[in-house]
ROKOLRO-976474 format. One record per atom (N, C-alpha, C): residue number from 1; x, y, z. Coordinates in steps of 0.1 Angstrom, whole numbers. Atoms other than C-alpha are relative to their C-alpha. Example, Ala and Ser with C-alpha at 12.3 -4.5 7.8 and 13.67 -1.06 7.14 Angstrom:
BEGIN
<site><k>1</k><east>9</east><north>-12</north><up>0</up></site>
<site><k>1</k><east>123</east><north>-45</north><up>78</up></site>
<site><k>1</k><east>9</east><north>12</north><up>0</up></site>
<site><k>2</k><east>-9</east><north>-11</north><up>0</up></site>
<site><k>2</k><east>137</east><north>-11</north><up>71</up></site>
<site><k>2</k><east>-8</east><north>11</north><up>8</up></site>
end
This chain:
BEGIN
<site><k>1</k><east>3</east><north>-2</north><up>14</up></site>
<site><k>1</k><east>-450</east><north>313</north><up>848</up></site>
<site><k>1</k><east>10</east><north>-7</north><up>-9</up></site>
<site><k>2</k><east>-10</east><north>7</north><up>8</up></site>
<site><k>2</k><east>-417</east><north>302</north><up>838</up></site>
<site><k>2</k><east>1</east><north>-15</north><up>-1</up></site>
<site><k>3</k><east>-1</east><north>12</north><up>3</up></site>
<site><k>3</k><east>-420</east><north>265</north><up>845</up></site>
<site><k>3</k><east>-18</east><north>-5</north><up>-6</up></site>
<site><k>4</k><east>12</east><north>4</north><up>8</up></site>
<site><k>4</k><east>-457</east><north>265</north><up>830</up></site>
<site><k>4</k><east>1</east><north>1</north><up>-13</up></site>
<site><k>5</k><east>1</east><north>0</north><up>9</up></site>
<site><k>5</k><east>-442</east><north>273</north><up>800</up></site>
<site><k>5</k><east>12</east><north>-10</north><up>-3</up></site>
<site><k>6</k><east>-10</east><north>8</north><up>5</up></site>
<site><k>6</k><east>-417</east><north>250</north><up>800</up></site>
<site><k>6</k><east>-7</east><north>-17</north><up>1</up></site>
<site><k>7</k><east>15</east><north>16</north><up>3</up></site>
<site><k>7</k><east>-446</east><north>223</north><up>805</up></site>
<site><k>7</k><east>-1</east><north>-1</north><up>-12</up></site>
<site><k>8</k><east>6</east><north>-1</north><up>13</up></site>
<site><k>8</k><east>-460</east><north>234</north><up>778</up></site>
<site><k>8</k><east>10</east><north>-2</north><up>-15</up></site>
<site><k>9</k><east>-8</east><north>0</north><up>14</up></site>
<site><k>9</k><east>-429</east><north>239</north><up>750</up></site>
<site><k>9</k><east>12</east><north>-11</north><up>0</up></site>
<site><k>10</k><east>-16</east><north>10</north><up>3</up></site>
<site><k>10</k><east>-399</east><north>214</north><up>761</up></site>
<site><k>10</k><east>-6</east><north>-12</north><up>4</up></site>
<site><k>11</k><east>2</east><north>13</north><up>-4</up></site>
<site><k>11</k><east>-402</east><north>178</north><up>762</up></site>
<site><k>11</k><east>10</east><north>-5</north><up>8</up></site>
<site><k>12</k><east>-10</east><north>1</north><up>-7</up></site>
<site><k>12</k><east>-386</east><north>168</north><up>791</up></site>
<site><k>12</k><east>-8</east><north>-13</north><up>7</up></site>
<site><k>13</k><east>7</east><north>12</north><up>-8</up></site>
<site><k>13</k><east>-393</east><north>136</north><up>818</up></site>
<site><k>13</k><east>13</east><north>3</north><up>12</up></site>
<site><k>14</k><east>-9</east><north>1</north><up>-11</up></site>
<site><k>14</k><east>-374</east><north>128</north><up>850</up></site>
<site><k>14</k><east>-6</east><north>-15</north><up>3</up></site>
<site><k>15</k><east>-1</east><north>18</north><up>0</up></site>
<site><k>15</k><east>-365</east><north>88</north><up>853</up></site>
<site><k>15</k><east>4</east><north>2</north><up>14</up></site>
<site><k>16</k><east>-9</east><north>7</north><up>-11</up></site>
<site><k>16</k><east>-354</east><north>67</north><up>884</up></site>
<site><k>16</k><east>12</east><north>-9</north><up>-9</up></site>
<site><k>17</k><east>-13</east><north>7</north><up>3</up></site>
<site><k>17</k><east>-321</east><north>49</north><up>880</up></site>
<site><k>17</k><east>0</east><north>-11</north><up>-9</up></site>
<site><k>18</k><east>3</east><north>9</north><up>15</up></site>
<site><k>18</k><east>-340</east><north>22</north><up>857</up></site>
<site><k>18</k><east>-5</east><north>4</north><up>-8</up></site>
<site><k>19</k><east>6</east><north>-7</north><up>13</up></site>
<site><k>19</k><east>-355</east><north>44</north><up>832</up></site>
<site><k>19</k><east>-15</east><north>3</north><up>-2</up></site>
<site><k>20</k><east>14</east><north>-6</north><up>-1</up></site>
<site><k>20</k><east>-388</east><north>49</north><up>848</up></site>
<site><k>20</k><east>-9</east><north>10</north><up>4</up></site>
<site><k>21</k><east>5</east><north>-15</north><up>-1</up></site>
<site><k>21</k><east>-406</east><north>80</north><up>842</up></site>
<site><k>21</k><east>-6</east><north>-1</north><up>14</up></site>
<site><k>22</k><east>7</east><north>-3</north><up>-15</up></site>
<site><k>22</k><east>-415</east><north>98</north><up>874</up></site>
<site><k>22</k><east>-7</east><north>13</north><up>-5</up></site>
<site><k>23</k><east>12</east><north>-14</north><up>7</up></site>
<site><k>23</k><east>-430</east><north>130</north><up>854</up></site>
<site><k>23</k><east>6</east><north>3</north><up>-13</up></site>
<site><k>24</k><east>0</east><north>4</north><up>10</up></site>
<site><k>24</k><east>-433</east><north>136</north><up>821</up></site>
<site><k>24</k><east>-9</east><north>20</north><up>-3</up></site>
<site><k>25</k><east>9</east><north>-16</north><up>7</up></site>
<site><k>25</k><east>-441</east><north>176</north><up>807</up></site>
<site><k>25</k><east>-12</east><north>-5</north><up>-6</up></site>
<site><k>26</k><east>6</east><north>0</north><up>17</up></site>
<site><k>26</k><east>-468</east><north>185</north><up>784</up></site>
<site><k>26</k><east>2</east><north>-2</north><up>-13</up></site>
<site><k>27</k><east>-6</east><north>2</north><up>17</up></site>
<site><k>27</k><east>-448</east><north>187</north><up>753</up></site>
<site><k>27</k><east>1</east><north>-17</north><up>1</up></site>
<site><k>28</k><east>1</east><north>14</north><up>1</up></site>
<site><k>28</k><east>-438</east><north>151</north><up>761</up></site>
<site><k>28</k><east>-14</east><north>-7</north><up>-1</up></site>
<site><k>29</k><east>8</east><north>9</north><up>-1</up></site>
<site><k>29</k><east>-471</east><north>139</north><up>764</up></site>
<site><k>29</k><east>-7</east><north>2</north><up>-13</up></site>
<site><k>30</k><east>4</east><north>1</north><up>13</up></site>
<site><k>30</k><east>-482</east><north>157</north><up>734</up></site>
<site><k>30</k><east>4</east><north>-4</north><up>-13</up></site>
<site><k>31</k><east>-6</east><north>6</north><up>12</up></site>
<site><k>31</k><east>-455</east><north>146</north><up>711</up></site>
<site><k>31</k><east>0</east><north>-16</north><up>-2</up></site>
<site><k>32</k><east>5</east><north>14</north><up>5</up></site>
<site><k>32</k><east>-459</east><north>108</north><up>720</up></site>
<site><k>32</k><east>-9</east><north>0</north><up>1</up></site>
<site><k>33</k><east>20</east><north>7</north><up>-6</up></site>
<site><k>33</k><east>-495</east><north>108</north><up>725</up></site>
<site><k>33</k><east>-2</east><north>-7</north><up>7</up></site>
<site><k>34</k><east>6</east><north>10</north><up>-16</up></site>
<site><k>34</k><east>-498</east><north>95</north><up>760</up></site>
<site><k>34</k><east>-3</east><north>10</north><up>12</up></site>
<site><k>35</k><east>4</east><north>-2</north><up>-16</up></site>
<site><k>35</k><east>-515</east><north>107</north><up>789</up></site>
<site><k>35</k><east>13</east><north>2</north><up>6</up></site>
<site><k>36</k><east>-15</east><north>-2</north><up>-6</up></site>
<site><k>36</k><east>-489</east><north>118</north><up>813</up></site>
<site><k>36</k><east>-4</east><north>-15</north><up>11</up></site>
<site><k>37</k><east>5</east><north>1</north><up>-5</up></site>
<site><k>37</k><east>-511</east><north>94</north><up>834</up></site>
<site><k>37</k><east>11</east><north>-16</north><up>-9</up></site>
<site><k>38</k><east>-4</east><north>11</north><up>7</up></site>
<site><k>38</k><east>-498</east><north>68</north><up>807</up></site>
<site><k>38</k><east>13</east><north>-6</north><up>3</up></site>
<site><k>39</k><east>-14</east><north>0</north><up>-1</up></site>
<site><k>39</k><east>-462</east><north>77</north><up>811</up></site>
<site><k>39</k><east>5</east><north>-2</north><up>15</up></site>
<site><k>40</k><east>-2</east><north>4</north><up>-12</up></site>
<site><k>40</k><east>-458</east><north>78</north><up>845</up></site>
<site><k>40</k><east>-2</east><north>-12</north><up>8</up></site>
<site><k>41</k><east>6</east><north>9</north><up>1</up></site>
<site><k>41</k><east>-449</east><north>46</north><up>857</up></site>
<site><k>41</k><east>6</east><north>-11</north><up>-4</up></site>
<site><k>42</k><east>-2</east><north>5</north><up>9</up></site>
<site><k>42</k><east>-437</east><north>32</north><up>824</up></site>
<site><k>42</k><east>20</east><north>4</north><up>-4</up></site>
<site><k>43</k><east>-13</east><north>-2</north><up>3</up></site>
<site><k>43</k><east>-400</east><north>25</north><up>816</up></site>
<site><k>43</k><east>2</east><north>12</north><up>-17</up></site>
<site><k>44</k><east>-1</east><north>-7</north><up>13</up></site>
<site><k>44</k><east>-387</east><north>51</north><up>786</up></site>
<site><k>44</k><east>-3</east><north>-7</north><up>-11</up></site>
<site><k>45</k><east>-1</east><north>11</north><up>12</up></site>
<site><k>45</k><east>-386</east><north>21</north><up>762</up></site>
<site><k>45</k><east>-14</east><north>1</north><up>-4</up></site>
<site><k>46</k><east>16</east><north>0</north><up>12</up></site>
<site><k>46</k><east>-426</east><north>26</north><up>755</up></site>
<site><k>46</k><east>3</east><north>12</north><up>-6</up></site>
<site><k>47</k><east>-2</east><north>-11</north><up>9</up></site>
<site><k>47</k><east>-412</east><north>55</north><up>735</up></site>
<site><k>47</k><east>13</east><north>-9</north><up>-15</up></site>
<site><k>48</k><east>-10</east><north>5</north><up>-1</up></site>
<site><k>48</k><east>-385</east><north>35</north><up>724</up></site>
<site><k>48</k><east>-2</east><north>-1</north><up>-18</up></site>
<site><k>49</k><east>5</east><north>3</north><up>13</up></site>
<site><k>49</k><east>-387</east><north>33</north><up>682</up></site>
<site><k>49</k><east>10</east><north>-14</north><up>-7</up></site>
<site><k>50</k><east>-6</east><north>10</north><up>3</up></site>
<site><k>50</k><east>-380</east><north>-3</north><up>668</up></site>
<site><k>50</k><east>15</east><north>1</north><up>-9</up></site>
<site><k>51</k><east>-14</east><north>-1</north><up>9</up></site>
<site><k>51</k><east>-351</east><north>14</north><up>643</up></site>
<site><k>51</k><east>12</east><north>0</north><up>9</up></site>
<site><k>52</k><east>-12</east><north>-4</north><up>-7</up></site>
<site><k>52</k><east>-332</east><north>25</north><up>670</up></site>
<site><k>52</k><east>7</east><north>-8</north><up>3</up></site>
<site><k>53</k><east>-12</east><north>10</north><up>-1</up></site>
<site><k>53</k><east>-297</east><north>5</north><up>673</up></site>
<site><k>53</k><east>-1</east><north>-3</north><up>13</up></site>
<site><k>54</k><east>-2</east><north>6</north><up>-20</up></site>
<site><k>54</k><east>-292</east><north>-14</north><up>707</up></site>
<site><k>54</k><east>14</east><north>7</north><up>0</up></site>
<site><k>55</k><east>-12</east><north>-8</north><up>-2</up></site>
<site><k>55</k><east>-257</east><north>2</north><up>703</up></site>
<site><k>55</k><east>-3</east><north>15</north><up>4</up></site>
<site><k>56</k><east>4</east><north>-15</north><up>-9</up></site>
<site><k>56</k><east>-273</east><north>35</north><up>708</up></site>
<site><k>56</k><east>-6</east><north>4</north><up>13</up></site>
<site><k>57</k><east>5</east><north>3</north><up>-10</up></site>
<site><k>57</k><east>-291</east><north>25</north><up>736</up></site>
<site><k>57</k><east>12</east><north>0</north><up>11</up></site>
<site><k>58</k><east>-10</east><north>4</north><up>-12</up></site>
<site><k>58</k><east>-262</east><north>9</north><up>756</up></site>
<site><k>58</k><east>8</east><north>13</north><up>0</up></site>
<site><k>59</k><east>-6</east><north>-5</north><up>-1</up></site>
<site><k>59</k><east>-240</east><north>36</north><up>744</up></site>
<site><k>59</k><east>-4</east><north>17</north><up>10</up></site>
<site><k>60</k><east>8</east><north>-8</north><up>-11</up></site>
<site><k>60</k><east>-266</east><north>62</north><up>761</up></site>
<site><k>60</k><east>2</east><north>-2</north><up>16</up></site>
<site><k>61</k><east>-2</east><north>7</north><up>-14</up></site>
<site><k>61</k><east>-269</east><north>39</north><up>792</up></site>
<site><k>61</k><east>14</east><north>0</north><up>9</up></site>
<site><k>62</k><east>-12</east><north>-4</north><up>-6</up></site>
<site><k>62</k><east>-232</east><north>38</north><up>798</up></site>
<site><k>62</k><east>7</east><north>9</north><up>3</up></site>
<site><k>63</k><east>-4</east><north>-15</north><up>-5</up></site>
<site><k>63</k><east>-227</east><north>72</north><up>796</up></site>
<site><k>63</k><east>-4</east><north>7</north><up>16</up></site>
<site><k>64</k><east>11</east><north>-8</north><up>-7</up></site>
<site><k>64</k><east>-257</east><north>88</north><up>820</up></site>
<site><k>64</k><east>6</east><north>-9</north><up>13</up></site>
<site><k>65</k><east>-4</east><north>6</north><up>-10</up></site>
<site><k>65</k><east>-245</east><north>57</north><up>846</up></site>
<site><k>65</k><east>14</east><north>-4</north><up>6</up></site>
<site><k>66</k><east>-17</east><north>2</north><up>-2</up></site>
<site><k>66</k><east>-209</east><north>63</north><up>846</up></site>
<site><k>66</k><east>-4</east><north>15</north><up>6</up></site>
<site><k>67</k><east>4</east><north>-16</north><up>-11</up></site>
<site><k>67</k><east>-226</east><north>100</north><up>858</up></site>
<site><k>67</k><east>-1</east><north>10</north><up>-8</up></site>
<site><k>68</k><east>0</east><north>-10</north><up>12</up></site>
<site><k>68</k><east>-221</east><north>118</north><up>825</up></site>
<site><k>68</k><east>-7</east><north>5</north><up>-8</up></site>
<site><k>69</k><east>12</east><north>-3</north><up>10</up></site>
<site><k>69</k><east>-245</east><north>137</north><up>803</up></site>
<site><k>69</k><east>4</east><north>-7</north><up>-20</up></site>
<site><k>70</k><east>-1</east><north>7</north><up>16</up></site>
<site><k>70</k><east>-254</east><north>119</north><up>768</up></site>
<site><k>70</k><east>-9</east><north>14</north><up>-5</up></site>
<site><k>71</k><east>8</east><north>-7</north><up>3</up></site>
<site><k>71</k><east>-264</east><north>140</north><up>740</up></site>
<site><k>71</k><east>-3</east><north>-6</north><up>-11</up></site>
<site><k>72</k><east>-2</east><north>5</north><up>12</up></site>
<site><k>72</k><east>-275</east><north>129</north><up>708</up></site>
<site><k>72</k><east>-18</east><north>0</north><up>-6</up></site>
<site><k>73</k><east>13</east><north>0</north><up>6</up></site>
<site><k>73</k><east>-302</east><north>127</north><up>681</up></site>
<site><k>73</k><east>-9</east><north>-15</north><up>0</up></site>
<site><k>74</k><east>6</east><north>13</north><up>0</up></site>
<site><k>74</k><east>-329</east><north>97</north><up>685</up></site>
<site><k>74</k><east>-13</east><north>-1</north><up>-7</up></site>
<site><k>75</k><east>10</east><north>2</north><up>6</up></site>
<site><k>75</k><east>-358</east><north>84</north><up>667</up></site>
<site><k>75</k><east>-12</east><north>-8</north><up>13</up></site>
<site><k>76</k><east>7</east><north>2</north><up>-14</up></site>
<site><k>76</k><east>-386</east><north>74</north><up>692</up></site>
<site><k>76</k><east>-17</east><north>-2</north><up>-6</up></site>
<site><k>77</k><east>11</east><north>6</north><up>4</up></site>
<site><k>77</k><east>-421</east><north>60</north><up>687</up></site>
<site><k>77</k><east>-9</east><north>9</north><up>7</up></site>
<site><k>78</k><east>13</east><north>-3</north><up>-6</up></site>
<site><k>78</k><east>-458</east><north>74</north><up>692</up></site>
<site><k>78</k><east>-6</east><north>-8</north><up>7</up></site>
<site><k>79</k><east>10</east><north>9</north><up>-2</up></site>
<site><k>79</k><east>-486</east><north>56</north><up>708</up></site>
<site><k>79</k><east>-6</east><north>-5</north><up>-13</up></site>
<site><k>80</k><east>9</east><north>5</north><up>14</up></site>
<site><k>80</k><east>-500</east><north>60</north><up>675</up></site>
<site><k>80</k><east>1</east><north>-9</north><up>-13</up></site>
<site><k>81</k><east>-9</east><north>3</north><up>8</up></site>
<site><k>81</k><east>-471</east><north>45</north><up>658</up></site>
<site><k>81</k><east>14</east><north>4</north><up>-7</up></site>
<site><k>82</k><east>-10</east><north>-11</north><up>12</up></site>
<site><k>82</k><east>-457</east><north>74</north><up>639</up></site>
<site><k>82</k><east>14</east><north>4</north><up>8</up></site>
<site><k>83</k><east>-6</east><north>-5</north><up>-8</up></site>
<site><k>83</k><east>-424</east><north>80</north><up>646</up></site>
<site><k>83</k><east>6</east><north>17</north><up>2</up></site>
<site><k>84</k><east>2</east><north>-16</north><up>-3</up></site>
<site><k>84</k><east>-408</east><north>112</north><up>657</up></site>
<site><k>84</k><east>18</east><north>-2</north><up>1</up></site>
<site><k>85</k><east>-12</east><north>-3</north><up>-2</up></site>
<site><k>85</k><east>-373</east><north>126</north><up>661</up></site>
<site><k>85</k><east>4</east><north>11</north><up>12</up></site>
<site><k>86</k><east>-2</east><north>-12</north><up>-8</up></site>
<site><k>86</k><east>-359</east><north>145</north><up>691</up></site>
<site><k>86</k><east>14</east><north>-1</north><up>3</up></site>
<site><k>87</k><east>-10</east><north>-10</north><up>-2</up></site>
<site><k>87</k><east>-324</east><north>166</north><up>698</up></site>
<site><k>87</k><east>-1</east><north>-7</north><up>17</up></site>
<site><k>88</k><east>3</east><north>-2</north><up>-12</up></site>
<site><k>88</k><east>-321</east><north>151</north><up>733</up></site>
<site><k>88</k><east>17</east><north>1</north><up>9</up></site>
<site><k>89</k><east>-13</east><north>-3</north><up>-12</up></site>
<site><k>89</k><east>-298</east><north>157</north><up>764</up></site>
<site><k>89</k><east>-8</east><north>-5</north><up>16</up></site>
<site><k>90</k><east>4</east><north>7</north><up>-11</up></site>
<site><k>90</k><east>-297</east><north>131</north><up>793</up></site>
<site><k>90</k><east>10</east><north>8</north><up>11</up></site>
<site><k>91</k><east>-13</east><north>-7</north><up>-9</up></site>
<site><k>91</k><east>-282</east><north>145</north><up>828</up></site>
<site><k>91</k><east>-2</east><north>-10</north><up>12</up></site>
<site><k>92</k><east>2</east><north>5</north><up>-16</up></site>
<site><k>92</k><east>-278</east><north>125</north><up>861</up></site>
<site><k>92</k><east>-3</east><north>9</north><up>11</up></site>
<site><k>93</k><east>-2</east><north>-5</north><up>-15</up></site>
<site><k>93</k><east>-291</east><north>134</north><up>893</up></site>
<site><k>93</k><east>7</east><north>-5</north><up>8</up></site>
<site><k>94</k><east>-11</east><north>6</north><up>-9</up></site>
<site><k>94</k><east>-270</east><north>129</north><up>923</up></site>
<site><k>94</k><east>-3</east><north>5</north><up>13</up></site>
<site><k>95</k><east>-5</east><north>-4</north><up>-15</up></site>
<site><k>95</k><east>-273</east><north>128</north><up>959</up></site>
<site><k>95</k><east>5</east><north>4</north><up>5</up></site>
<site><k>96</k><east>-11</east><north>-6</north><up>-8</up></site>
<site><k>96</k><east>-256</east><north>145</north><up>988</up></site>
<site><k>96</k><east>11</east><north>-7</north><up>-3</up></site>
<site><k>97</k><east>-21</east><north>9</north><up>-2</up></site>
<site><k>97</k><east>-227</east><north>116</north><up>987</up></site>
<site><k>97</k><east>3</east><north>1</north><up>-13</up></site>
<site><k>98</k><east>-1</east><north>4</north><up>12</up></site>
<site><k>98</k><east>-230</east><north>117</north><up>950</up></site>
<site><k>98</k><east>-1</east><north>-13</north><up>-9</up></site>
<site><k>99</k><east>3</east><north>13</north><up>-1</up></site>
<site><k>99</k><east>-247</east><north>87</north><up>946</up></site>
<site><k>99</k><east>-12</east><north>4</north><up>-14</up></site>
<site><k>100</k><east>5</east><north>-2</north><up>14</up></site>
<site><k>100</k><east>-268</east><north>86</north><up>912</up></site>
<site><k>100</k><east>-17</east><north>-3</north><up>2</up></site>
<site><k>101</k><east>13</east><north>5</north><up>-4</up></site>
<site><k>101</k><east>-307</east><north>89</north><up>920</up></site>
<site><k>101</k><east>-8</east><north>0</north><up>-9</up></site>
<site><k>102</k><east>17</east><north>3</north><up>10</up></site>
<site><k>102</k><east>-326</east><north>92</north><up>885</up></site>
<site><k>102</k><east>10</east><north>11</north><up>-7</up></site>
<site><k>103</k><east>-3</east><north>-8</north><up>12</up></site>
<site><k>103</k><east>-319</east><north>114</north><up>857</up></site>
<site><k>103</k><east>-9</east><north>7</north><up>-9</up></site>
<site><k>104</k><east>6</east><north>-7</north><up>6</up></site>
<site><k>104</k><east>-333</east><north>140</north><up>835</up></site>
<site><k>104</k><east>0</east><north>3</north><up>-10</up></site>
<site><k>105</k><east>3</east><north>0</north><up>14</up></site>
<site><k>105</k><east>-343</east><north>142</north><up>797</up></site>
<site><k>105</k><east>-5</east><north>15</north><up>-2</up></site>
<site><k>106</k><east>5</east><north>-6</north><up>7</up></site>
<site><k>106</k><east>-347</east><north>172</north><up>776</up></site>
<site><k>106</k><east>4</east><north>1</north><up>-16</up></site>
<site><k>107</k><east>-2</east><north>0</north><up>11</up></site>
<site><k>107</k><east>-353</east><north>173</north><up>744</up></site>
<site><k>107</k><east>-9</east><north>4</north><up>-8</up></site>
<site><k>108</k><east>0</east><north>-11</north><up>6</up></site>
<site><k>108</k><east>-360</east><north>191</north><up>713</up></site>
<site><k>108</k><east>-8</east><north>-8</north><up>-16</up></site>
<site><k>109</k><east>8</east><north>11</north><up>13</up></site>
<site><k>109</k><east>-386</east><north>178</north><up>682</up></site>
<site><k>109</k><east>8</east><north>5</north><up>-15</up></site>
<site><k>110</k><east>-11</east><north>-4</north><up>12</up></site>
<site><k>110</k><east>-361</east><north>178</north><up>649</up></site>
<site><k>110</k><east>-5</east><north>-9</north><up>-8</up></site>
<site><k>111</k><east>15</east><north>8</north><up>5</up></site>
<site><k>111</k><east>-390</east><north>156</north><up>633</up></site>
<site><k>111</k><east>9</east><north>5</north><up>-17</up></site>
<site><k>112</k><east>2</east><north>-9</north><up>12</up></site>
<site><k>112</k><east>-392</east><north>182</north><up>603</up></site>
<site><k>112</k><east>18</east><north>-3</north><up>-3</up></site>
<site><k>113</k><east>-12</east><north>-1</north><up>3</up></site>
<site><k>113</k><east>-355</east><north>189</north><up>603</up></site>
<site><k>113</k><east>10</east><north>-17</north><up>-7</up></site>
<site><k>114</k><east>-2</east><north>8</north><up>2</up></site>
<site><k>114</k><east>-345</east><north>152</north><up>599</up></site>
<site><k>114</k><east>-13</east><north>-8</north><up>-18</up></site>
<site><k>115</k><east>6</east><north>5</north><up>16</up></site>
<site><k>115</k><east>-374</east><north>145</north><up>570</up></site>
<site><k>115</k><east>6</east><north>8</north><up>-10</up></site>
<site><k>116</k><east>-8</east><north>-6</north><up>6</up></site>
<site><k>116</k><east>-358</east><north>171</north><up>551</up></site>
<site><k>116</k><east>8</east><north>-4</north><up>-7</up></site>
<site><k>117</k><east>-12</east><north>10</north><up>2</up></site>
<site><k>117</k><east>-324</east><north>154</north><up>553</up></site>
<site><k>117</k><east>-1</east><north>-6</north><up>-11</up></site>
<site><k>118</k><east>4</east><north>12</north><up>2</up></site>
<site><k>118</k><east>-341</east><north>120</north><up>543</up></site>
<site><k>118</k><east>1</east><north>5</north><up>-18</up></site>
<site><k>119</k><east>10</east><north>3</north><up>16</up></site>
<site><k>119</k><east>-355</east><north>135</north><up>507</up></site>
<site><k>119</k><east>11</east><north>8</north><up>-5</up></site>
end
């Protein structure tokens, strides 16, 4: 029951070591509007929203592959266009030897909270 509802309320994914979804909740699929069918597959970057800095990117990437959890607020595209804001937290997985096999995303829709701000 507990992880049917965590389908359902957290947007979360689980990447391989280059950034491509291997599953993808409900909430995720309903917040960017894609099929999970869509997402799976597909590197993170078709979420990816044109504002977002390349320095936020790399600065993400360096972290999660040095082994470290990133946390931070990001802006992130729909299928439909629109964009969206989410509260996220990346973590590494790791192997028995401690060898880095994919990583996991959850994060949190701060959409509203961030328009607010703006005005």
């Amino acid at each position: 029951m507990i992880e049917l509802l965590h389908d359902k309320y957290f947007i979360s994914s689980e990447a391989d070591v280059d950034g491509v979804i291997l599953d993808a909740s409900d909430a995720f699929c309903t917040i960017s509007g894609y099929s999970r069918k869509e997402l799976i597959g597909q590197k993170h970057s078709i979420v990816r929203h044109g504002d977002t800095p390349d320095s936020t990117i790399k600065k993400m990437w360096d972290t999660i592959t040095s082994g470290k959890t990133w946390k931070g607020v990001i802006q992130n595209k729909a299928k439909n266009g629109d964009a969206y804001w989410v509260d996220s937290t990346i973590e590494p997985m790791f192997d028995a030897d401690g060898n880095i096999i994919g990583y996991l995303s959850f994060r949190f829709d701060v959409t509203d909270r961030i328009e607010i701000k703006k005005k």
